[in-house]
N, C-alpha and C positions, 0 to 999 in steps of 0.2 A: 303161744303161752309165754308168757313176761317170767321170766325166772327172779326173786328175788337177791341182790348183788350180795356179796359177804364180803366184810371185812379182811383186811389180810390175816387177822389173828385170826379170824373165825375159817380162813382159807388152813392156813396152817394147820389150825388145831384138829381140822378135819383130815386133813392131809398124815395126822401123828407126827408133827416136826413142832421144832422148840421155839420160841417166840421170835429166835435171831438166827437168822442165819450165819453159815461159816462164813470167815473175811474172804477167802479163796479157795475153789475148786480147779481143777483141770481136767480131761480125756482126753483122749484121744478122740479126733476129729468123726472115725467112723464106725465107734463103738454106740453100738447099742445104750438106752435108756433102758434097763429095768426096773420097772417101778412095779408095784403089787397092781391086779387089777383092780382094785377101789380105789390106790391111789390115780390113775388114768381115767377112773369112773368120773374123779372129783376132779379132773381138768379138765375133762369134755363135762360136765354139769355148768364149769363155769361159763359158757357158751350158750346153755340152753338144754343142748343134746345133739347126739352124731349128725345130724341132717345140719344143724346151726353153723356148726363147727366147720363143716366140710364145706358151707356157704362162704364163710370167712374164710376161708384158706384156701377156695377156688378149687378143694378136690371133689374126691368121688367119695359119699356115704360110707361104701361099702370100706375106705381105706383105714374111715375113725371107728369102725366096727372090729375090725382086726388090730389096730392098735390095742383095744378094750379086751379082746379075749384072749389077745397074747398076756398085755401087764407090760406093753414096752413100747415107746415110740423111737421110731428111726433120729437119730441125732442130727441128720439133713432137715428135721421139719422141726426143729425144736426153735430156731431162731423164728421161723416164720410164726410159730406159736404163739412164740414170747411178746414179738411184733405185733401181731392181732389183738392179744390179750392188753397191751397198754394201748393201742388206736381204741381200743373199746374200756378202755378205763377199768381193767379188771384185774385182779389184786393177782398177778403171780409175776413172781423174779424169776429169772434163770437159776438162784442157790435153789428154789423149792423145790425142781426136778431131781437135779442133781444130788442133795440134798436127801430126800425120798428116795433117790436110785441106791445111796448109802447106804442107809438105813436099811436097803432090802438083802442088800452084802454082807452087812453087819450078821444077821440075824444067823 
């Protein structure tokens, strides 16, 4: 099933972040991503879904399923994310995790 692609604004606005991202973020290397689990819903959607996902990034199903119930991806798999998501031409930056991971500290 073809998913159809979204814009970054339309990535964003589902995601709840502002039209720009910040000029610069940092973490630490092996901190956790927390992001809400809708928002992780809406980065594995942009894939397709957990099976698509785990296709492109050479893991196991079961590991983007656990990302999804937790609300958090491992900061080890974010670059490879990031890299799959622009070899497939799809609208996410490294500020929009990060970014989203704020915004769930914020709250």
């Amino acid at each position: 099933m073809k998913t159809k692609a979204l814009t970054i604004r339309q990535f964003r606005k589902k995601l709840g972040l502002p039209n720009s991202p910040p000029p610069q973020l940092g973490r630490p290397s092996n901190a956790p991503l927390n992001i809400s689990n809708e928002k992780v819903s809406a980065i594995i959607e942009l894939f397709g879904n957990n099976a698509e996902m785990a296709r492109t990034l050479k893991a196991k199903a079961g590991l983007i399923t656990q990302w999804k119930r937790r609300g958090s991806i491992p900061v080890s798999w974010f670059r490879p994310i990031y890299n799959a998501a622009q070899n497939k031409g799809l609208p996410l930056t490294l500020e929009d995790i990060h970014e989203a991971d704020e915004q769930k500290n914020v709250k």
